[in-house]
C-alpha positions as CSV (number, residue, x, y, z in Angstrom):
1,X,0.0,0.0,0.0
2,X,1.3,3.5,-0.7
3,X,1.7,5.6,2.1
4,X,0.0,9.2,1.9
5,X,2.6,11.8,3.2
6,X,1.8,14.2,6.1
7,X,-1.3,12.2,6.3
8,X,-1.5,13.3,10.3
9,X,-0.7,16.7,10.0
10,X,-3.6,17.0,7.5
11,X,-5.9,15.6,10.3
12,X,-4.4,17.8,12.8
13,X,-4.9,20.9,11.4
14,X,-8.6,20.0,10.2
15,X,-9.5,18.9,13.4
16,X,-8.0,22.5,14.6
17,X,-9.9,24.2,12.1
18,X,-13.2,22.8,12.9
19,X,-12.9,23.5,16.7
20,X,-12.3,26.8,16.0
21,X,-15.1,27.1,13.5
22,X,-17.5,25.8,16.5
23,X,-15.6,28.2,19.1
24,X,-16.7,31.1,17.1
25,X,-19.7,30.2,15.9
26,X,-21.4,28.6,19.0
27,X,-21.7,32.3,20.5
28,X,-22.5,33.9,17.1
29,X,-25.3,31.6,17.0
30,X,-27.0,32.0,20.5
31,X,-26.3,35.6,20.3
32,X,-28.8,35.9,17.1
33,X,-31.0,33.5,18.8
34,X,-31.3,35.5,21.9
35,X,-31.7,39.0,19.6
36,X,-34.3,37.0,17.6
37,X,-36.2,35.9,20.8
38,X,-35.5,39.3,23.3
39,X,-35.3,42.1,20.4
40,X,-33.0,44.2,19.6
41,X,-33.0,47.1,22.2
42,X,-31.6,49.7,20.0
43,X,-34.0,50.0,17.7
44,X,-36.2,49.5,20.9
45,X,-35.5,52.3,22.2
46,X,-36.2,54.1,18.8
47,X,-39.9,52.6,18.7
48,X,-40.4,53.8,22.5
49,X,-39.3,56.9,21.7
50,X,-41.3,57.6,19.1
51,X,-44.9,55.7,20.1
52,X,-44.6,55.3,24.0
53,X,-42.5,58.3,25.3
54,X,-45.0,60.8,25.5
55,X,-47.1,58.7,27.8
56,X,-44.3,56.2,30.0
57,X,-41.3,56.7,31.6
58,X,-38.8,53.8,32.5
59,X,-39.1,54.5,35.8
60,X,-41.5,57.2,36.9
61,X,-45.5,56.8,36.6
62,X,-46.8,59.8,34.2
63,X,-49.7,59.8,32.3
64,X,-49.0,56.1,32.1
65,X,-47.5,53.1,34.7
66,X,-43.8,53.0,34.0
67,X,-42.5,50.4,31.9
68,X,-38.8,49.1,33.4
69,X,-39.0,45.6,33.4
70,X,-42.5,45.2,32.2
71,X,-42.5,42.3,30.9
72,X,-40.9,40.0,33.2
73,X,-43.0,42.4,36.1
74,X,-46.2,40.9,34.5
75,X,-45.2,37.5,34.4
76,X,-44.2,37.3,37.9
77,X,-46.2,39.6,39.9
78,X,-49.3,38.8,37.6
79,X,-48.9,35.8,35.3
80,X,-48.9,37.4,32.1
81,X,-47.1,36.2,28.9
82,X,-45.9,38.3,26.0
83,X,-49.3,37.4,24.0
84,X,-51.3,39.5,26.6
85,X,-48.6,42.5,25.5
86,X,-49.5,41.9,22.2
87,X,-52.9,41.8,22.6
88,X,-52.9,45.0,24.6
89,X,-50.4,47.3,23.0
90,X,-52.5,46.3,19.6
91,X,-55.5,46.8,21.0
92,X,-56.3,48.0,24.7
93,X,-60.0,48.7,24.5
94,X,-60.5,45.1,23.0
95,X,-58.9,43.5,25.8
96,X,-60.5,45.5,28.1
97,X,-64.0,44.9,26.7
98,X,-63.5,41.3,27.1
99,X,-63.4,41.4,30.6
100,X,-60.2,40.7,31.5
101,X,-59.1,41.6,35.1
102,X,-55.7,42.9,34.9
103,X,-56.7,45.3,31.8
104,X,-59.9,46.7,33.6
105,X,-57.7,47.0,37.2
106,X,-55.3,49.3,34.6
107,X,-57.9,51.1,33.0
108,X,-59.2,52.3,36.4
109,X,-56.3,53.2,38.1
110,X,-55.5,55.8,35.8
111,X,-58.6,57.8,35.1
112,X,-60.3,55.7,32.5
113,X,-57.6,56.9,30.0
114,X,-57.6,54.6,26.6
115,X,-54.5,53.7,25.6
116,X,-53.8,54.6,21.9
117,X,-53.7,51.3,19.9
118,X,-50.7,50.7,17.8
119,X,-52.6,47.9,15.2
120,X,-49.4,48.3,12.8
121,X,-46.7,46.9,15.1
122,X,-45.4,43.8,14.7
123,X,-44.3,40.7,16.8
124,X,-40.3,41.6,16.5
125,X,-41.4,45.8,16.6
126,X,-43.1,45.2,20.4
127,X,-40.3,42.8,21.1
128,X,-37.6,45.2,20.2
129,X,-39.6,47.6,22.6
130,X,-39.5,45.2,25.6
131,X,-36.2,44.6,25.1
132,X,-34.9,47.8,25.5
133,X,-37.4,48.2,28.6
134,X,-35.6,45.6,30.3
135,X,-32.1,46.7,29.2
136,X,-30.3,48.5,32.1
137,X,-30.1,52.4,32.1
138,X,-26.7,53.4,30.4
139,X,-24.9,54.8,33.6
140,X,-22.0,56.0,30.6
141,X,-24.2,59.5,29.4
142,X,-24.2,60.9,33.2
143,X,-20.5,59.6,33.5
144,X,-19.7,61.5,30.3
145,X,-21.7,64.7,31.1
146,X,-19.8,64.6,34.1
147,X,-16.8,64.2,32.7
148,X,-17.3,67.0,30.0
149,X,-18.4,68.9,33.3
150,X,-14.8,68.5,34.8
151,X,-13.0,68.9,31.7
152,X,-14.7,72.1,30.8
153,X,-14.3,73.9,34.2
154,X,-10.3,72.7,34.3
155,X,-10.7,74.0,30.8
156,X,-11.9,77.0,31.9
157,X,-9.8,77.4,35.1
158,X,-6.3,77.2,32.6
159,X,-8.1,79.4,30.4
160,X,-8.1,81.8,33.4
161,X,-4.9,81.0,34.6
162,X,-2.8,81.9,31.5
163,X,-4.8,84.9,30.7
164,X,-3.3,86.0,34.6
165,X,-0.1,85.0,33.5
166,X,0.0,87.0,30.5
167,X,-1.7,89.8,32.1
168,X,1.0,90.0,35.0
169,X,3.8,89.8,32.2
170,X,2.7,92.6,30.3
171,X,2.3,94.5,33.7
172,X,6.1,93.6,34.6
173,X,6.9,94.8,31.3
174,X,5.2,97.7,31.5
175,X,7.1,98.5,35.1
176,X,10.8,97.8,33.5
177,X,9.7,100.1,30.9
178,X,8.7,103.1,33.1
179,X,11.9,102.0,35.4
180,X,14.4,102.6,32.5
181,X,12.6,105.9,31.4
182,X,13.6,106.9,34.6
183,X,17.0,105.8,34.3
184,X,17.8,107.2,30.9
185,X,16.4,110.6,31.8
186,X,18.1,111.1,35.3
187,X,21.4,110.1,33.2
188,X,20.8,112.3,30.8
189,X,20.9,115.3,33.7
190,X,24.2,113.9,34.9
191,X,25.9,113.9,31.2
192,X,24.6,117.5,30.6
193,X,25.7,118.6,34.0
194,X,29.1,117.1,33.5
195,X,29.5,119.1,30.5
196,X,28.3,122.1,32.0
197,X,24.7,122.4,30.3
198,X,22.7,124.6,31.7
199,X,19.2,123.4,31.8
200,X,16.5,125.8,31.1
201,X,13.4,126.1,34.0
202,X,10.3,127.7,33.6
203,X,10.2,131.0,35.6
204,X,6.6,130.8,37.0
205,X,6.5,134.6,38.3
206,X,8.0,135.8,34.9
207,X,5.6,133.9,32.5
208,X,1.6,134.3,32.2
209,X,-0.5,131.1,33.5
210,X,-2.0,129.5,30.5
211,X,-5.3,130.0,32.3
212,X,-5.2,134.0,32.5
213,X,-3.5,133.9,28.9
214,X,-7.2,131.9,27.9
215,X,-9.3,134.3,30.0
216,X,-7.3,137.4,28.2
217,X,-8.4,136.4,24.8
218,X,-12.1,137.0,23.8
219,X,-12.3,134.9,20.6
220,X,-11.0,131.6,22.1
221,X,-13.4,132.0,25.2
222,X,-16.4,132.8,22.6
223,X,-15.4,129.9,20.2
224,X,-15.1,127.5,23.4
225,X,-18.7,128.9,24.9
226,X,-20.2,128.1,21.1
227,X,-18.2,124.6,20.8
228,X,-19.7,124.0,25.1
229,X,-23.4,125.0,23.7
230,X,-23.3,122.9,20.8
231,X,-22.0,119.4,22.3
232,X,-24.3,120.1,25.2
233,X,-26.9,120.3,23.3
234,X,-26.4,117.2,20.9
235,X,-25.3,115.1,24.3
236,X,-29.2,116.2,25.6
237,X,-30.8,115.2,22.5
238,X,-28.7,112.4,22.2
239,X,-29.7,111.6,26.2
240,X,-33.5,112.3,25.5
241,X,-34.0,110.5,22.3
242,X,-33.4,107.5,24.7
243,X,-36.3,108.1,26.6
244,X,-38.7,105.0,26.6
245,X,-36.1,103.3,24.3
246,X,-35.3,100.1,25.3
247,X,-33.2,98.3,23.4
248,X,-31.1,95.2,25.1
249,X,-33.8,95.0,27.7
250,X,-33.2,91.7,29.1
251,X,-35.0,91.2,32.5
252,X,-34.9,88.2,34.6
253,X,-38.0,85.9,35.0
254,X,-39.2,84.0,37.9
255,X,-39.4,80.6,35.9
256,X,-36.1,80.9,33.4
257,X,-37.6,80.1,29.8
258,X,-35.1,79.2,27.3
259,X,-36.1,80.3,24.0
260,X,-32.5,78.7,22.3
261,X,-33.5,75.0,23.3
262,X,-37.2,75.7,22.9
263,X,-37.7,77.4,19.4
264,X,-34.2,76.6,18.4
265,X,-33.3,72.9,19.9
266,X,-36.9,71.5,19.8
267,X,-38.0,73.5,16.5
268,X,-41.4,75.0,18.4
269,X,-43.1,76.9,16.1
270,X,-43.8,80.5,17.9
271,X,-47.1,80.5,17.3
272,X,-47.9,77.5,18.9
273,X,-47.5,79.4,22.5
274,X,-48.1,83.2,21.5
275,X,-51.5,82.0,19.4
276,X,-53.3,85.3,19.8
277,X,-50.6,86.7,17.6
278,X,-52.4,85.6,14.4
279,X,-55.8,87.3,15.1
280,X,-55.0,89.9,17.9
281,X,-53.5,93.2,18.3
282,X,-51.0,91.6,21.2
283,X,-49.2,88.1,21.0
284,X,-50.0,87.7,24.2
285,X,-48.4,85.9,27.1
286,X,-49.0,82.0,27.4
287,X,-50.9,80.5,29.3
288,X,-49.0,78.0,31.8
289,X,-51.4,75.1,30.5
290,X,-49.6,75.6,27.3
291,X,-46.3,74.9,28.5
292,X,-48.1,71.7,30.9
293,X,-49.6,69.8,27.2
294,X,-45.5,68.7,27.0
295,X,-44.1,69.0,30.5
296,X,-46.9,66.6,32.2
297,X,-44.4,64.4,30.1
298,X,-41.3,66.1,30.2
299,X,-40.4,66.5,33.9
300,X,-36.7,66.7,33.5
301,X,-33.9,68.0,31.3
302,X,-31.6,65.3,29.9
303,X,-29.8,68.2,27.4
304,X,-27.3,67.9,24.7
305,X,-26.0,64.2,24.0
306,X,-23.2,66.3,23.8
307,X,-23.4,67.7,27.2
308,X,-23.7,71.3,27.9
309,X,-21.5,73.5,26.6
310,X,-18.5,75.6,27.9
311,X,-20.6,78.8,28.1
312,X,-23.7,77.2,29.7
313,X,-21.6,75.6,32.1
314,X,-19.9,79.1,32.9
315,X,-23.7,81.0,33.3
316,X,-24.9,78.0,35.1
317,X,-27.2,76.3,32.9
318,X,-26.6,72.9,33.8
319,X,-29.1,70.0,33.4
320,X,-29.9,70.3,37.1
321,X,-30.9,74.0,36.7
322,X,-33.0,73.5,34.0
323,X,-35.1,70.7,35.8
324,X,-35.6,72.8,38.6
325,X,-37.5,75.2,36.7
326,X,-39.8,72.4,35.5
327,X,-40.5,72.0,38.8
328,X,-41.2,75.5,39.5
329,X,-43.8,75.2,36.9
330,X,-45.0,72.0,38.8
331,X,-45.8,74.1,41.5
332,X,-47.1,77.4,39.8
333,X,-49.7,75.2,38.1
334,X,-50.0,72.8,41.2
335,X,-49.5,69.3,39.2
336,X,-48.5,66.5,41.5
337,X,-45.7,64.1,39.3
338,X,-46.7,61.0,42.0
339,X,-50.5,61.2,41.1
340,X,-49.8,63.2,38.0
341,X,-53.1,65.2,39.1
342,X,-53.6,68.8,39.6
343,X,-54.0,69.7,43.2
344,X,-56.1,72.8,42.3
345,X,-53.1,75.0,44.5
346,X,-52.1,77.1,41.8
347,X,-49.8,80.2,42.3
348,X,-49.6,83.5,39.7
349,X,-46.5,83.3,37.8
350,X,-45.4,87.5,37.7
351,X,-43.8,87.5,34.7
352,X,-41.7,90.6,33.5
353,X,-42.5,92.4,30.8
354,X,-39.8,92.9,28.0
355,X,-41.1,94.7,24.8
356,X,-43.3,97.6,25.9
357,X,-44.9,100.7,23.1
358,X,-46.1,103.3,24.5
359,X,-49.8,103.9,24.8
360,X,-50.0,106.4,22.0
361,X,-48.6,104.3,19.4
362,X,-50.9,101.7,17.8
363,X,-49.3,98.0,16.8
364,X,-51.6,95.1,16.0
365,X,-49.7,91.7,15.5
366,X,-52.4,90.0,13.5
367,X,-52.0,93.1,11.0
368,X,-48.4,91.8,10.3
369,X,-48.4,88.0,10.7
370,X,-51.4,87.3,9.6
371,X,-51.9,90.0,6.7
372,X,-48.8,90.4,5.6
373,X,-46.9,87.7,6.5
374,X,-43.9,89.4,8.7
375,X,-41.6,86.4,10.6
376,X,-41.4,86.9,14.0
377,X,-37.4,87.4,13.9
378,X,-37.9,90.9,11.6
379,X,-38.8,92.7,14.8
380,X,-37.9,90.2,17.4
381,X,-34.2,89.3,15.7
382,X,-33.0,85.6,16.2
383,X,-34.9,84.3,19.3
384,X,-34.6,81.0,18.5
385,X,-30.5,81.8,19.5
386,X,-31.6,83.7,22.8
387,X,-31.3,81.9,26.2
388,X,-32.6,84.8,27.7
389,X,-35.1,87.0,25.8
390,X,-34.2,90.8,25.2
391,X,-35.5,93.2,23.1
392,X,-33.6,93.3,19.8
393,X,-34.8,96.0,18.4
394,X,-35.3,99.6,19.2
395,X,-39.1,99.9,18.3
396,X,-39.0,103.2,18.0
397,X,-41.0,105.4,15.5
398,X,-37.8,105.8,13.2
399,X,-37.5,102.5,12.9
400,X,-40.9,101.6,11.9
401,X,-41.1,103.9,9.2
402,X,-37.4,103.2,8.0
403,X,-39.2,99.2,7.5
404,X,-42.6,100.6,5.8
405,X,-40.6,102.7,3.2
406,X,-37.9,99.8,2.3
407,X,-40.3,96.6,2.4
408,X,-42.5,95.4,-0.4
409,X,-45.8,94.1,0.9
410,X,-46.2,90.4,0.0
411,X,-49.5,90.7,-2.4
412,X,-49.1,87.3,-4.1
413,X,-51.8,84.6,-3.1
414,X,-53.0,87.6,-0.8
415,X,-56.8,89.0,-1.7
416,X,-56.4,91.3,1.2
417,X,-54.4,93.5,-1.3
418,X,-55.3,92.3,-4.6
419,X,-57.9,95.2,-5.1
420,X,-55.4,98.2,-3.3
421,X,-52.5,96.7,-5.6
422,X,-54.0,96.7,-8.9
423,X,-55.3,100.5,-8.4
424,X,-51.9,101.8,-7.0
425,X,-49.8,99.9,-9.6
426,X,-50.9,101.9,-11.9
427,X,-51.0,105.2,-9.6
428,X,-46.8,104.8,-8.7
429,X,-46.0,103.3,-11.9
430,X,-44.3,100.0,-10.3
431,X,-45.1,97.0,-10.2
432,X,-43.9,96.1,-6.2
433,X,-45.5,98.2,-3.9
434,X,-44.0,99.3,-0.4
435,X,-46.3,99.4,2.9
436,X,-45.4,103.3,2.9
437,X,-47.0,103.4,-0.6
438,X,-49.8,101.8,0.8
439,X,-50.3,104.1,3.3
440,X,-48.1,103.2,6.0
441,X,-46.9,106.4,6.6
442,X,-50.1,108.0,7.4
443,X,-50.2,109.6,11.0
444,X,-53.5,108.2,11.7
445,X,-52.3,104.2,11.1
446,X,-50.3,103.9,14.7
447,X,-51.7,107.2,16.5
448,X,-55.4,108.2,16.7
């Protein structure tokens, strides 16, 4: 018989190959069958987010039980399986209708309040969700807030440092120069006094004062009373044009309101808190059940993935801060987070006024949003970049008729001008047509 060469290191290393092939496949394998039988809590937590977070919590009751743990809590405390889940996140009323006693013990506990049915989620969809409901809470965001906490204040601090450090060199430099000034000038007396220079001195009693010299000559004290009159009088009208103007305004509130992470961050449309804007002569000031139709949901700030920036940090606008002003709102509007009821002890919020016209000036809102389509930043200026609100704008009568006589009304689609338009197109001989040529600069429009 011919013997095969290498015949058992052939065998070897196929035998080596295929234990390594298990090895690494074993885990692979039970790792997709436990994804295919738990679901996959990342996009999990993307379902919750998007169908269950405005109702649940993980771990806080709101306008619904929270849902840590749900599933296995069923099946322990109640005897549950994942079929009754199904049932019930598909279709609540229907399991409640048929009697069942855990669904109608549910149902009663919080108010009566239906459950919106989610019919088009699948099997693996609510599974995905439970996963990520039993998945522990990632410790590692806090950890890295907290560590983009510390690295911005050390940031800060030898920001601080070597701005000290430069400051006191170009102080010390500043001394050596003034020393050897000194130096160069009281050397300069010895060198002429060695060669027998004879420095000149003022003779006071000899010489006139410059003051008496001034006093002595008629035109320079009449061109210096006329030059005194003048900038007085410009500095006054400069002072009382000021009057009532003001620009900057930024007051402090009792509940801080962050218009950056409300209109900017979150994308809130203005309108949707100063409604009255759109048919009424004042936007108005929101009502706090306004702000409650997303806080009864939102009852802490979690901030930037990110973490909160350098300049936050500096002001103070951590994630703590701003949670504490939800629950100044909490108590204002006297909502209860453990019952999630209102108590009914309510307390006025005295918010400060920032953008005030005086009484004799006439500006309707609706007149401007609604009519002619002005955005709220023309007169307001980028709020959706302001963490505290100030007035951005002057607002005084200049102003306003500076805007009428450079900005074309918007007429297209607009039947509120198409009539005026047509008959004063052929009047100015253009075809765009400014609110000054509309009449905007009529005395009687803002005062009357």
């Amino acid at each position: 018989m011919k013997k095969v060469p290498n015949r058992n290191q052939f065998s070897k290393i196929l035998g080596l190959s295929l234990i390594t092939f298990l090895l690494f496949a074993s885990p692979l394998t039970a790792q997709d069958e436990a994804a295919a039988a738990g679901g996959d809590a990342k996009k999990g937590k993307a379902l919750f987010n998007q169908n269950c977070a405005a109702c649940h919590s993980l771990n806080r009751k709101m306008t619904g039980p929270a849902l840590e743990n749900v599933e296995s809590r069923l099946s322990e405390e109640e005897g549950l399986d994942k079929e009754w889940l199904y049932a019930w996140i598909r279709n609540s009323s229907a399991v409640i209708k048929s009697g069942d006693a855990y669904a109608n013990k549910l149902y009663a506990e919080y108010n009566q309040a239906a459950m919106t049915a989610f019919p088009t989620l699948s099997d693996s969809d609510i599974d995905d969700i439970l996963a990520y409901t039993a998945a522990a809470p990632a410790a590692a965001p806090a950890a890295a807030a907290g560590s983009t906490e510390s690295a911005s204040g050390g940031s800060g601090g030898s920001t601080g440092v070597s701005n000290e450090i430069i400051l006191s060199a170009l102080v010390l430099v500043f001394g050596l120069l003034v020393v050897m000034l000194l130096l160069v000038n009281k050397t300069l007396q010895r060198i002429a006094q060695a060669n027998g220079i004879v420095l000149e001195k003022e003779n006071a009693a000899k010489k006139t004062p410059i003051w008496k010299a001034f006093a002595q000559n008629q035109f320079l004290v009449l061109v210096t009373a006329i030059f005194l009159l003048l900038g007085s009088a410009y500095f006054a009208y400069g002072w009382m044009m000021q009057v009532g103007v003001d620009q900057g305004y930024a007051p402090i509130q009792p509940i801080h309101y962050s218009h950056k992470i409300h209109a900017g961050d979150n994308k809130i449309e203005c309108k949707y808190c100063h409604s009255s804007a759109r048919v009424s002569k004042t936007s108005g000031i929101p009502s706090l059940n306004v702000c409650m139709n997303c806080h009864k949901s939102i009852y802490e700030y979690t901030g930037n993935p990110e973490g909160p920036s350098q300049e936050d940090l500096a002001n103070g606008y951590t994630n703590e801060f701003y949670t504490g002003e939800i629950k100044k709102l909490y108590k204002a509007v006297g909502w209860d987070e453990e019952t999630q009821k209102y108590t009914g002890e309510s307390q006025p919020v005295e918010w400060v006024r920032v953008h005030n016209l005086p009484d004799f000036a006439y500006f309707n809102h609706s007149q401007h949003v609604s009519v002619a389509g002005v955005d709220c930043q023309t007169c307001h200026g980028p709020v959706e970049e302001m963490e505290i609100m100030y007035q951005y704008s002057p607002l005084t009568m200049g102003w306003c008729v500076d805007c009428h006589r450079e900005t074309n009304v918007k007429v297209e689609g607009n039947e509120y001008y198409e009539k005026i338009h047509a008959e004063l197109s052929k009047k100015y001989g253009v075809e765009n047509l400014t609110a000054a040529q509309l009449g905007g600069l009529e005395c009687g429009k803002c005062h009357y």
